[in-house]
MILUM-345930 format. One record per residue: chain; residue number from 1; x, y, z of N, C-alpha, C in turn; residue in one letter. Coordinates in steps of 0.2 Angstrom, whole numbers, always signed. Example, Ala and Ser with C-alpha at 12.3 -4.5 7.8 and 13.67 -1.06 7.14 Angstrom:
+--------+-----+-------+-------+-------+-------+-------+-------+-------+-------+-------+---------+
: cadena : num :  n.px :  n.py :  n.pz : ca.px : ca.py : ca.pz :  c.px :  c.py :  c.pz : residuo :
+--------+-----+-------+-------+-------+-------+-------+-------+-------+-------+-------+---------+
:      A :   1 :   +66 :   -28 :   +39 :   +62 :   -22 :   +39 :   +66 :   -16 :   +39 :       a :
:      A :   2 :   +64 :   -11 :   +35 :   +68 :    -5 :   +36 :   +64 :    +0 :   +39 :       s :
+--------+-----+-------+-------+-------+-------+-------+-------+-------+-------+-------+---------+
This chain:
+--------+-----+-------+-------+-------+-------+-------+-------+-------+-------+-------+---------+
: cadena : num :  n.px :  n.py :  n.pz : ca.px : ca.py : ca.pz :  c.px :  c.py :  c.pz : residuo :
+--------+-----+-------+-------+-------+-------+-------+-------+-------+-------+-------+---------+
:      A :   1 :   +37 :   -73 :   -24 :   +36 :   -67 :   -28 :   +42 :   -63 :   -29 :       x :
:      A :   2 :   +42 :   -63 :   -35 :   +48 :   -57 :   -36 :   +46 :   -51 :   -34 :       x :
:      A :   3 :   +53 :   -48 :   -31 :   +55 :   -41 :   -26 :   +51 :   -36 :   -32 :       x :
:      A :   4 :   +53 :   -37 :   -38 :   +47 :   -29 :   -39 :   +39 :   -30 :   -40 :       x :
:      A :   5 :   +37 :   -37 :   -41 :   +30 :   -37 :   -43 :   +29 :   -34 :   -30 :       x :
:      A :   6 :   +32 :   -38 :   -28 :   +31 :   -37 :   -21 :   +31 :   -28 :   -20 :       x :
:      A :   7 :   +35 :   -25 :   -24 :   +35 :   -17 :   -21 :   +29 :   -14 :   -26 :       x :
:      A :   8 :   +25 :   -15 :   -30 :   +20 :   -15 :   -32 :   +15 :   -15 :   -30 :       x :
:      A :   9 :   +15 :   -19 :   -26 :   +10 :   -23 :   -22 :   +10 :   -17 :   -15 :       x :
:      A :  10 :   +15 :   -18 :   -11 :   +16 :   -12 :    -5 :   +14 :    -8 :    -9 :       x :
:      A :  11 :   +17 :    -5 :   -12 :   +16 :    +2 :   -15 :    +7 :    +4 :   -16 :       x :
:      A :  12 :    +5 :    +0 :   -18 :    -1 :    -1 :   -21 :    -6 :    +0 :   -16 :       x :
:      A :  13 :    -5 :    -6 :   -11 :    -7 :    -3 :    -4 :   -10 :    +2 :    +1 :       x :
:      A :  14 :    -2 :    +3 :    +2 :    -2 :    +9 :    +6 :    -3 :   +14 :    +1 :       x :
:      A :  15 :    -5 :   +16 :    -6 :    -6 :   +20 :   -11 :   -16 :   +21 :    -8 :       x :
:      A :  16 :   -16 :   +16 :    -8 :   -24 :   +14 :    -5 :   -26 :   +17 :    +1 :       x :
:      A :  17 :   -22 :   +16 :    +3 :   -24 :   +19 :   +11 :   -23 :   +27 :   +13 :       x :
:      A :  18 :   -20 :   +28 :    +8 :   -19 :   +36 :    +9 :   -24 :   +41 :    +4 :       x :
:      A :  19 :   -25 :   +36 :    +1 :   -32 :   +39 :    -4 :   -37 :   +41 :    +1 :       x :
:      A :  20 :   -39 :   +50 :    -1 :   -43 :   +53 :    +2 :   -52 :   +52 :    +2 :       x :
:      A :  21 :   -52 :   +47 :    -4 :   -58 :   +47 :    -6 :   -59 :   +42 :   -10 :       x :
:      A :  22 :   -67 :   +37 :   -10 :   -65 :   +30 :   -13 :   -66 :   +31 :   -20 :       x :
:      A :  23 :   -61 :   +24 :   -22 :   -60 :   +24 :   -30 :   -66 :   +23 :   -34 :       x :
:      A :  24 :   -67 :   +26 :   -40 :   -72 :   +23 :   -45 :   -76 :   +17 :   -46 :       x :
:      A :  25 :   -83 :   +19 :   -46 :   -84 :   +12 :   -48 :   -80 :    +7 :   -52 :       x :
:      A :  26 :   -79 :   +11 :   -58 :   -74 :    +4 :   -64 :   -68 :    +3 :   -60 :       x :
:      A :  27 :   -65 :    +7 :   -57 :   -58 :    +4 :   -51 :   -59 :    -1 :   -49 :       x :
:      A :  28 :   -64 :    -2 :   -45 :   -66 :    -4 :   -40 :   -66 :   -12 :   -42 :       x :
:      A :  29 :   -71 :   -13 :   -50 :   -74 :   -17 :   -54 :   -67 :   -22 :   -54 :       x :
:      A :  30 :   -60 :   -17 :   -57 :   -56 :   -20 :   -61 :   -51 :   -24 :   -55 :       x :
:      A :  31 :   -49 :   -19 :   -49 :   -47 :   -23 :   -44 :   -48 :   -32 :   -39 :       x :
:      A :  32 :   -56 :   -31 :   -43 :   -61 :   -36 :   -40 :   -58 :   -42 :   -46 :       x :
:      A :  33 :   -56 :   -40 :   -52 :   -55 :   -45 :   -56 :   -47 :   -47 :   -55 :       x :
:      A :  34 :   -43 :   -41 :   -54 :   -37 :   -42 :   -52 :   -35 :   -48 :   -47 :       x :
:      A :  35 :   -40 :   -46 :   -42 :   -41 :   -50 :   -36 :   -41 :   -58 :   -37 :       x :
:      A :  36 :   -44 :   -60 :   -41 :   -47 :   -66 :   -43 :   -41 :   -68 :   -44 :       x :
:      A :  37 :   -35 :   -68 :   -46 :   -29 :   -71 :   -48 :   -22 :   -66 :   -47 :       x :
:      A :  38 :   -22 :   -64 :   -40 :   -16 :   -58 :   -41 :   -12 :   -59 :   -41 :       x :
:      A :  39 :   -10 :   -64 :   -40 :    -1 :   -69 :   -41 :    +0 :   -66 :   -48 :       x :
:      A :  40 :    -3 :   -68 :   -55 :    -4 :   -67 :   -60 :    -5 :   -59 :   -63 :       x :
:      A :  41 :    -9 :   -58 :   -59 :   -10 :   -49 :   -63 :    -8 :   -44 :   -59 :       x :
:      A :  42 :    -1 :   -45 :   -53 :    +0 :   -38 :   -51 :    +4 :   -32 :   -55 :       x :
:      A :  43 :    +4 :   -34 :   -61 :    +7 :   -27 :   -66 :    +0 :   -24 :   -67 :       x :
:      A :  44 :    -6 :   -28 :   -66 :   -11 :   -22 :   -69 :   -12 :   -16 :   -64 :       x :
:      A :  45 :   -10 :   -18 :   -58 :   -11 :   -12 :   -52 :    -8 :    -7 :   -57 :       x :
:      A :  46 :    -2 :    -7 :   -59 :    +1 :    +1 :   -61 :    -3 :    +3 :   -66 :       x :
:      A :  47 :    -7 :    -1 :   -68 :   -11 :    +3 :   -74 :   -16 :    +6 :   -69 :       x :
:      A :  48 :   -19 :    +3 :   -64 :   -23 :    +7 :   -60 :   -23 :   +12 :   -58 :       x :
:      A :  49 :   -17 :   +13 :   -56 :   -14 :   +18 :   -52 :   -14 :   +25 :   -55 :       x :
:      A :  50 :   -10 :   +23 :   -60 :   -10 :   +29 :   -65 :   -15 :   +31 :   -69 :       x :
:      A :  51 :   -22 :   +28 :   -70 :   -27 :   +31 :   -72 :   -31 :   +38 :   -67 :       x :
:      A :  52 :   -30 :   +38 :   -59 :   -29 :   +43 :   -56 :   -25 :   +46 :   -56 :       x :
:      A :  53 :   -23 :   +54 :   -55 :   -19 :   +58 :   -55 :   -17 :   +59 :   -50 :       x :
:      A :  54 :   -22 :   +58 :   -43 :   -18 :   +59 :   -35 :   -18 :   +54 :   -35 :       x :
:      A :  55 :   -22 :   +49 :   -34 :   -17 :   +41 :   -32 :   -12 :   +39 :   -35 :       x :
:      A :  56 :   -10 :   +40 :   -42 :    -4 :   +39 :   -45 :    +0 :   +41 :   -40 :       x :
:      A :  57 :    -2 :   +49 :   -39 :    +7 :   +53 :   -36 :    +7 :   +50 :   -27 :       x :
:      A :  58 :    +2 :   +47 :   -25 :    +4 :   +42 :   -18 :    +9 :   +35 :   -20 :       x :
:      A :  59 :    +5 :   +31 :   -24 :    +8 :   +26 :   -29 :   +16 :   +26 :   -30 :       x :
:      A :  60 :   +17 :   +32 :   -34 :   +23 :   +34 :   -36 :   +29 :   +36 :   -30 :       x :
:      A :  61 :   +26 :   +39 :   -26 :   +31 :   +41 :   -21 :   +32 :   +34 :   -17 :       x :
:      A :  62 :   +26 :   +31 :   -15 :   +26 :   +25 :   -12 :   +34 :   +19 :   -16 :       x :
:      A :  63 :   +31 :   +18 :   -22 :   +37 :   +15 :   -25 :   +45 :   +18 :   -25 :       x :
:      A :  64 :   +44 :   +25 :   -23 :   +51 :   +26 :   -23 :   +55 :   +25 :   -19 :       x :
:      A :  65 :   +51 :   +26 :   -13 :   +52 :   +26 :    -4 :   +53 :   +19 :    -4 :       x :
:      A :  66 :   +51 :   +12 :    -9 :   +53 :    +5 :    -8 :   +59 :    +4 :   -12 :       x :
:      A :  67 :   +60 :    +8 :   -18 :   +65 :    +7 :   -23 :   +72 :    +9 :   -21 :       x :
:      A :  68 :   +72 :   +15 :   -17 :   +77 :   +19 :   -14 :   +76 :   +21 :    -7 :       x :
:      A :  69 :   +76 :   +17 :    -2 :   +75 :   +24 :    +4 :   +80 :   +26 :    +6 :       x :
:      A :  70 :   +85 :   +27 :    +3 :   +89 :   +33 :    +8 :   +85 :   +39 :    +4 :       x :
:      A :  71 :   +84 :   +39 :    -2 :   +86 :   +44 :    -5 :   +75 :   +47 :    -2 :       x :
:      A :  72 :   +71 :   +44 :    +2 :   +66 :   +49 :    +6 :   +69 :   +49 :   +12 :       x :
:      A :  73 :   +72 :   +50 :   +14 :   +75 :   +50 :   +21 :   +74 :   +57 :   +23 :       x :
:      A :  74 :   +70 :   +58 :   +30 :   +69 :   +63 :   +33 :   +62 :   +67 :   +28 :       x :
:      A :  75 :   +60 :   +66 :   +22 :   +55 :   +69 :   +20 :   +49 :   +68 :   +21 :       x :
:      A :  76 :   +48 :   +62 :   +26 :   +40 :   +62 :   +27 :   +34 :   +58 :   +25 :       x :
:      A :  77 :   +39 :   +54 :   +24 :   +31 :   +49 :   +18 :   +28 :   +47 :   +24 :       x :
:      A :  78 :   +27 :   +47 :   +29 :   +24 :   +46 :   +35 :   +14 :   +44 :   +31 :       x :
:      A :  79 :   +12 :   +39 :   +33 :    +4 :   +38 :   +30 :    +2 :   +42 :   +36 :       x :
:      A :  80 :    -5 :   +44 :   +34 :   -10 :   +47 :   +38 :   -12 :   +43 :   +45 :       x :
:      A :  81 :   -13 :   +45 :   +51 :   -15 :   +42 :   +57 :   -19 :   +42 :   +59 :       x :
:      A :  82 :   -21 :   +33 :   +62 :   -27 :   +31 :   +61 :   -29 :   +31 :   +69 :       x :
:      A :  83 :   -35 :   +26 :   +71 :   -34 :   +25 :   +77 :   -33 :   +18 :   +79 :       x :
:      A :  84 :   -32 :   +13 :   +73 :   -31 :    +8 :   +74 :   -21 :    +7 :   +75 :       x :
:      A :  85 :   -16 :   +12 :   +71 :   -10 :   +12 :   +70 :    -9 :   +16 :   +76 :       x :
:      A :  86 :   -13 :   +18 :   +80 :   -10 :   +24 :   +86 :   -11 :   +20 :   +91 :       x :
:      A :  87 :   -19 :   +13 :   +92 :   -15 :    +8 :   +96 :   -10 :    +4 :   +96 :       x :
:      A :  88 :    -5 :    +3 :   +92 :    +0 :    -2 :   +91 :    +5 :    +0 :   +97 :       x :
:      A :  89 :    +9 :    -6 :   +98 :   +13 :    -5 :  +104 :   +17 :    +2 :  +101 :       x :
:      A :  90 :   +22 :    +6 :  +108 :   +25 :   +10 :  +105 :   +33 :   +12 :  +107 :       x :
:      A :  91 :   +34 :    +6 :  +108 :   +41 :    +5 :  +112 :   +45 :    +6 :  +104 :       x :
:      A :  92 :   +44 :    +2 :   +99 :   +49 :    +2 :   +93 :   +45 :    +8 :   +88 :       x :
:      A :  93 :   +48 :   +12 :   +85 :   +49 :   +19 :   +83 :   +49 :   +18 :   +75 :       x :
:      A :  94 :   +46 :   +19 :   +70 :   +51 :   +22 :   +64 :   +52 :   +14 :   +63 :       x :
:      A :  95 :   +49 :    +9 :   +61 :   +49 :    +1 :   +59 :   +44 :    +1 :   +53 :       x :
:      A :  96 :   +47 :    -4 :   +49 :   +42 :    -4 :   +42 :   +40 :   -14 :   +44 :       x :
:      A :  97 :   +34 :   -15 :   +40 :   +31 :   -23 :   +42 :   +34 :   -26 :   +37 :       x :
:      A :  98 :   +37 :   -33 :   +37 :   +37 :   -36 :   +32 :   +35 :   -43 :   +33 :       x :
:      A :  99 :   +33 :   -43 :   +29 :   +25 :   -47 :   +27 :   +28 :   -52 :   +26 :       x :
:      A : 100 :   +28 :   -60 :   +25 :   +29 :   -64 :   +18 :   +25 :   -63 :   +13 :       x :
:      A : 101 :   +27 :   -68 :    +6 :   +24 :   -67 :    +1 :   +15 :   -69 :    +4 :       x :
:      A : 102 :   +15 :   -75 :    +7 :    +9 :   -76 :    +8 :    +4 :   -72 :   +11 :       x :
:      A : 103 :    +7 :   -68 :   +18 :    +4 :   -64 :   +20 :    +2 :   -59 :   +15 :       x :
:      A : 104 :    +6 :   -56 :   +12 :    +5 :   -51 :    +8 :    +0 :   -51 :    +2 :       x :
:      A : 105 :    +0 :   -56 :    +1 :    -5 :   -58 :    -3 :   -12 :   -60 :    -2 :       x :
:      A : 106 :   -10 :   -61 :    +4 :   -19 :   -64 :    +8 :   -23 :   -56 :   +10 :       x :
:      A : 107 :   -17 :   -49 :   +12 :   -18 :   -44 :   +16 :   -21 :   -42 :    +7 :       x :
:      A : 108 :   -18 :   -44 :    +2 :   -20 :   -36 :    -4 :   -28 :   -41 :    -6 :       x :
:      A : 109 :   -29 :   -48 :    -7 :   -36 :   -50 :    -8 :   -40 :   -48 :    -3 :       x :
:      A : 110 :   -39 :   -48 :    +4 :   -43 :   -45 :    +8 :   -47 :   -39 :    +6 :       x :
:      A : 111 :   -40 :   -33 :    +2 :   -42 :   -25 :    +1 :   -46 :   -26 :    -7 :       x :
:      A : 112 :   -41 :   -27 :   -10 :   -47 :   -27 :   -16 :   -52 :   -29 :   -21 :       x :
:      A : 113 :   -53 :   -34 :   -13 :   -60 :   -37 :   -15 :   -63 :   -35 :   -12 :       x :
:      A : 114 :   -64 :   -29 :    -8 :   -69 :   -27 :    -1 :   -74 :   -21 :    -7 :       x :
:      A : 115 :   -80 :   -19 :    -4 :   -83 :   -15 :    -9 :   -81 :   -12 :    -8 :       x :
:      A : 116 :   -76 :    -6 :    -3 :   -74 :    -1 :    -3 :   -66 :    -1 :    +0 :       x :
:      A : 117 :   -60 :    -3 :    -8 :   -54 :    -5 :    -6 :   -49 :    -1 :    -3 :       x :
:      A : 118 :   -53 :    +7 :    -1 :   -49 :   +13 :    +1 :   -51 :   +11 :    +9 :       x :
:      A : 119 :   -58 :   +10 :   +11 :   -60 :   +10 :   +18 :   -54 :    +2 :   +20 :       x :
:      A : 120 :   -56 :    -2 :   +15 :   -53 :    -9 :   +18 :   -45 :    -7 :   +20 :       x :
:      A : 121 :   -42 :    -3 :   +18 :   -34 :    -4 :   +18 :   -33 :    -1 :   +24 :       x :
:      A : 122 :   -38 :    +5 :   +25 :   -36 :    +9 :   +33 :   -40 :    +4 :   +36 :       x :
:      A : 123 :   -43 :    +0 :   +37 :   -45 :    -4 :   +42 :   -39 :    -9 :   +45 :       x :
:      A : 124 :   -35 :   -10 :   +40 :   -29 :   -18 :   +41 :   -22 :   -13 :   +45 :       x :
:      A : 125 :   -20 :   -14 :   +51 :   -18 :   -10 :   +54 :    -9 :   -10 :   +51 :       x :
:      A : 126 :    -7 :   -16 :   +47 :    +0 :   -16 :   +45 :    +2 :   -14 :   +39 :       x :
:      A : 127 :    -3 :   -12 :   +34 :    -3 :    -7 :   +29 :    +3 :    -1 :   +30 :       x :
:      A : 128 :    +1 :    +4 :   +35 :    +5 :   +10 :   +37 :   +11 :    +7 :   +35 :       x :
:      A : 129 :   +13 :    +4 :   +36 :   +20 :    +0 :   +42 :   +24 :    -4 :   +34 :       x :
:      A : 130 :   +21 :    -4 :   +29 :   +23 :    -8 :   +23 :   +31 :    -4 :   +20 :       x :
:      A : 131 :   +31 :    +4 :   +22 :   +36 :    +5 :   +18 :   +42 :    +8 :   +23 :       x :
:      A : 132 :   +45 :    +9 :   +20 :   +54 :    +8 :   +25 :   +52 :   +19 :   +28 :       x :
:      A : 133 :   +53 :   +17 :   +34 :   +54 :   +23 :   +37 :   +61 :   +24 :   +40 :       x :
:      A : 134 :   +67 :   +26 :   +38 :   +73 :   +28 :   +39 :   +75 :   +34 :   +45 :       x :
:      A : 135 :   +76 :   +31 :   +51 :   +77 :   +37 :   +56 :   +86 :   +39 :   +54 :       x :
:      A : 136 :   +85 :   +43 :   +55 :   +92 :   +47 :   +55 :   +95 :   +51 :   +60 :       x :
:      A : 137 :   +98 :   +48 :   +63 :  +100 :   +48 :   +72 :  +108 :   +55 :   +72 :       x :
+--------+-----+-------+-------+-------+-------+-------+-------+-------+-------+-------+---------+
């Protein structure tokens, strides 16, 4: 998988998982079709995203915190806390997950093919953990 279709994909994600409330029916519809082949249709997420105007601007910021992260450093993209992410062991601090391509691929069929892609993403506990957290010592 190419590195940008891959930060798409994160981005897209943990954009999901932050969303306060679940996506529209016809979202939900188009994901499910996306699903069906997403090696091939991970460009069309962007067109999803941006058809909301809050889940765009999680989306957006998501991308930029993979595109550049020095430059969020110390601002916070921190996702919401779950109780599944507050079990995780907690000896390592400020760590992002990386997945392989296959993982990553198996983790985003998982979410949007589930009937509710928002719930399914805060259930997958390695979601949070997809984008670079930069500690600054």
């Amino acid at each position: 998988m190419k590195p940008a279709a891959k930060n798409t994909l994160k981005a897209f994600l943990v954009a999901l998982y932050q969303q306060n409330s679940p996506l529209s029916e016809s979202q939900t519809t188009k994901l499910h079709q996306i699903a069906a082949a997403i090696s091939d249709n991970i460009a069309q997420l962007d067109t999803i995203a941006k058809s909301d105007s809050t889940f765009n601007q999680y989306y957006q910021k998501n991308r930029q915190a993979l595109l550049n992260p020095a430059a969020v450093q110390k601002q916070g993209l921190k996702p919401k806390v779950n109780e599944a992410a507050e079990n995780r062991a907690k000896e390592i601090e400020n760590i992002s997950v990386d997945l392989n391509d296959n993982e990553l691929l198996e983790t985003a069929q998982k979410v949007l093919t589930a009937p509710d892609p928002v719930k399914a993403a805060r259930e997958i506990q390695t979601i949070p953990y997809l984008l670079p957290e930069i500690p600054i010592l």
